[in-house]
C-alpha positions in Angstrom: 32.4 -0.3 -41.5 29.3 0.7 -39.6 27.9 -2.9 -39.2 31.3 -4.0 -37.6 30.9 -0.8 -35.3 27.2 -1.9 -34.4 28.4 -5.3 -33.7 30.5 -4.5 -31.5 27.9 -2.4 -29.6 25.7 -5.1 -29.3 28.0 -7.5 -28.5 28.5 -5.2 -25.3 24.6 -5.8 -24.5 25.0 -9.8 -24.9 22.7 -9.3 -28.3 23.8 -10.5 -31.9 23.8 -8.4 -34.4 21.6 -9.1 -37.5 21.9 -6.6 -40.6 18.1 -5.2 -40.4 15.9 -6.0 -43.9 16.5 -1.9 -44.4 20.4 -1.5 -43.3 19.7 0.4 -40.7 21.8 -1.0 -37.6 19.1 0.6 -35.3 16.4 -1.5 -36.5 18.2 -4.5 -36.1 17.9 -2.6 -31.9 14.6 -2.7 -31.9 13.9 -6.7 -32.4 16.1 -7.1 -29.7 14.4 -4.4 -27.2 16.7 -1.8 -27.5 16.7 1.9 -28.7 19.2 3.9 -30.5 20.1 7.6 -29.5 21.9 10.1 -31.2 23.4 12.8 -29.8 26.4 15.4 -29.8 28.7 15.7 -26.5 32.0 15.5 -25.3 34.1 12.9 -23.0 32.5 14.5 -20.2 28.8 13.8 -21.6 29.8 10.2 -22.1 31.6 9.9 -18.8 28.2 10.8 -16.9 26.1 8.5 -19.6 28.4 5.6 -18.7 27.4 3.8 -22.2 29.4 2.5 -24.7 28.9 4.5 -27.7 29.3 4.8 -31.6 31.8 7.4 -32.8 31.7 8.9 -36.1 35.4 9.7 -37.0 36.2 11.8 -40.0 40.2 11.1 -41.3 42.3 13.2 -43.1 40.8 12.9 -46.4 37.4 13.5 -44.9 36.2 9.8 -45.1 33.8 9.0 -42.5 34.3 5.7 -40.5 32.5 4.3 -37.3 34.2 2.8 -34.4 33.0 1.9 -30.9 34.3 3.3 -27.9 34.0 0.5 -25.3 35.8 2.2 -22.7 36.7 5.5 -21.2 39.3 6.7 -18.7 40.7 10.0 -17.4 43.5 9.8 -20.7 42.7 7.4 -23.0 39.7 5.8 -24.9 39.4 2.0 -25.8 38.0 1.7 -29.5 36.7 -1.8 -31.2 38.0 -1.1 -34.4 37.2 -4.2 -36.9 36.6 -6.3 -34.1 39.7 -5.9 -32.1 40.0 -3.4 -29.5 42.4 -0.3 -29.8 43.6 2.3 -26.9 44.3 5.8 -27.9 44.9 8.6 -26.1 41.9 11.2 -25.8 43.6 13.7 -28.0 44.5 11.2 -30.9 41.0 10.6 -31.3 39.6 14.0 -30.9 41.7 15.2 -34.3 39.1 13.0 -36.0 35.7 12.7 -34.1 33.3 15.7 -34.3 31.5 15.0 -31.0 28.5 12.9 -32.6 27.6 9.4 -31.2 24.8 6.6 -31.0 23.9 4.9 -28.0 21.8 2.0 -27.7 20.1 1.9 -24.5 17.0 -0.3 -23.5 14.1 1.9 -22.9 11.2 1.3 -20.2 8.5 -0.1 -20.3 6.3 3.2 -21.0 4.5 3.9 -23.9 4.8 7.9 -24.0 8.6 9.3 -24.4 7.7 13.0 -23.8 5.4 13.5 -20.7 4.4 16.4 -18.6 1.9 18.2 -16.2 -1.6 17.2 -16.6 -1.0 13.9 -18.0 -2.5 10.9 -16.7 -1.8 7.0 -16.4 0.3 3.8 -15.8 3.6 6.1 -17.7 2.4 8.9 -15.1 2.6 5.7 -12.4 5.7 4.3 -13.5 7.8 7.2 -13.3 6.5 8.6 -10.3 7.3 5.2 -8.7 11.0 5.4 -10.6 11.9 8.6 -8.4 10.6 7.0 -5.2 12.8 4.1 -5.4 15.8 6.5 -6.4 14.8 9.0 -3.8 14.1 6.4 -1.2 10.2 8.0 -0.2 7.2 7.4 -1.1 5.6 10.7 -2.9 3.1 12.8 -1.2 0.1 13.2 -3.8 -3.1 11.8 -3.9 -2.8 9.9 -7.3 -0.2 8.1 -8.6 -1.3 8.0 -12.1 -1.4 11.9 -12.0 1.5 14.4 -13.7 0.9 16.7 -10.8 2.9 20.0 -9.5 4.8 17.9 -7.1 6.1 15.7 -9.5 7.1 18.3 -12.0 9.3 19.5 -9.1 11.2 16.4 -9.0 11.2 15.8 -12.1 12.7 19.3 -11.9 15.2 18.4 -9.1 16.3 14.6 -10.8 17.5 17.0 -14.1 19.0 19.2 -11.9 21.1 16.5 -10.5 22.0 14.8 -13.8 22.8 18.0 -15.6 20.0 18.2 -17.9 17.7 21.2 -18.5 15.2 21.1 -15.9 12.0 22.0 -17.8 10.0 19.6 -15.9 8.7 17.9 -18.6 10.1 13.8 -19.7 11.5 13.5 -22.6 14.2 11.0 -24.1 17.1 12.3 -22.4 15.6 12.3 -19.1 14.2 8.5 -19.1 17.4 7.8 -20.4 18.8 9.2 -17.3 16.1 7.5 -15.4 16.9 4.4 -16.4 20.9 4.5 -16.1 20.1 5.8 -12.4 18.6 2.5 -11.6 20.7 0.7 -13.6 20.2 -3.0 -14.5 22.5 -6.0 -14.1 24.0 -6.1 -17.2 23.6 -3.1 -18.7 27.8 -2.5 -20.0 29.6 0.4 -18.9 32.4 2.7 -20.2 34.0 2.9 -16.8 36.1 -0.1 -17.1 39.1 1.9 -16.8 41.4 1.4 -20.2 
């Protein structure tokens, strides 16, 4: 069922999973730090994400079940299926699973998940300080705490290079991309190969 699905998932991050007061597994996330995401991809999309992730399957008589995929290789996934762990090939699995999925990722420590040109403050700070430890330079404006041209650009470039839109704007997908590029010990990966 979806809590055995969840568990797993947070089992990856080291975190016990608690059924949430309201039954939603992504509450039960946010007491322990972390955020949910839901989005629609492929293997590829999952591949460059490099998190384990909650599939929604759909079998033959159009019953809906959640499994987590724990691990991803070139031919085969590894799912945790009712607490045991499963390899399929990538085909079997995408007769049933639509392309929908739930990450749970720990976010950073900013308080604004969309920001853009002409903002200003520590969020501004952090992420400008983000892209000068991943570009290896310190950045060439005046303020740090300022969401200036310059920083749109590499904000620009960064999305570029992680195959996201580059609007120049920070939203959800790109700190999520921020914070896998500086990626924490711990933090579980799909790249164990199956």
């Amino acid at each position: 069922d979806d809590h055995a699905a969840f568990a797993s998932l947070y089992s990856l991050w080291g975190v016990a999973y608690r059924k949430a007061s309201s039954g939603l597994a992504c509450d039960a996330a946010r007491t322990e730090g972390l955020e949910c995401l839901f989005r629609f991809g492929n293997w590829n999309r999952l591949r460059r994400l490099d998190l384990p992730a909650v599939l929604e399957l759909v079998g033959p008589g159009g019953e809906r079940r959640r499994v987590t995929l724990v691990a991803l290789g070139e031919q085969r996934a590894t799912l945790a299926i009712g607490g045991r762990e499963y390899v399929f090939s990538l085909e079997e699995v995408e007769r049933l699973w639509d392309g929908s999925f739930i990450l749970v990722w720990k976010a950073p420590p900013v308080g604004s998940r969309l920001m853009s040109r002409g903002m200003k403050g520590k969020d501004v700070a952090w992420l400008r300080a983000t892209l000068d430890a991943l570009g290896g330079s310190a950045s060439k404006t005046g303020s740090p705490e300022v969401y200036d041209s310059e920083l749109e650009r590499r904000v620009m470039e960064f999305q570029r290079s992680r195959a996201l839109i580059p609007a120049g704007r920070v939203g959800g997908d790109t700190l999520l991309h921020l914070t896998l590029a500086n990626r924490e010990p711990g933090v579980p990966s799909l790249s164990r190969v199956p």
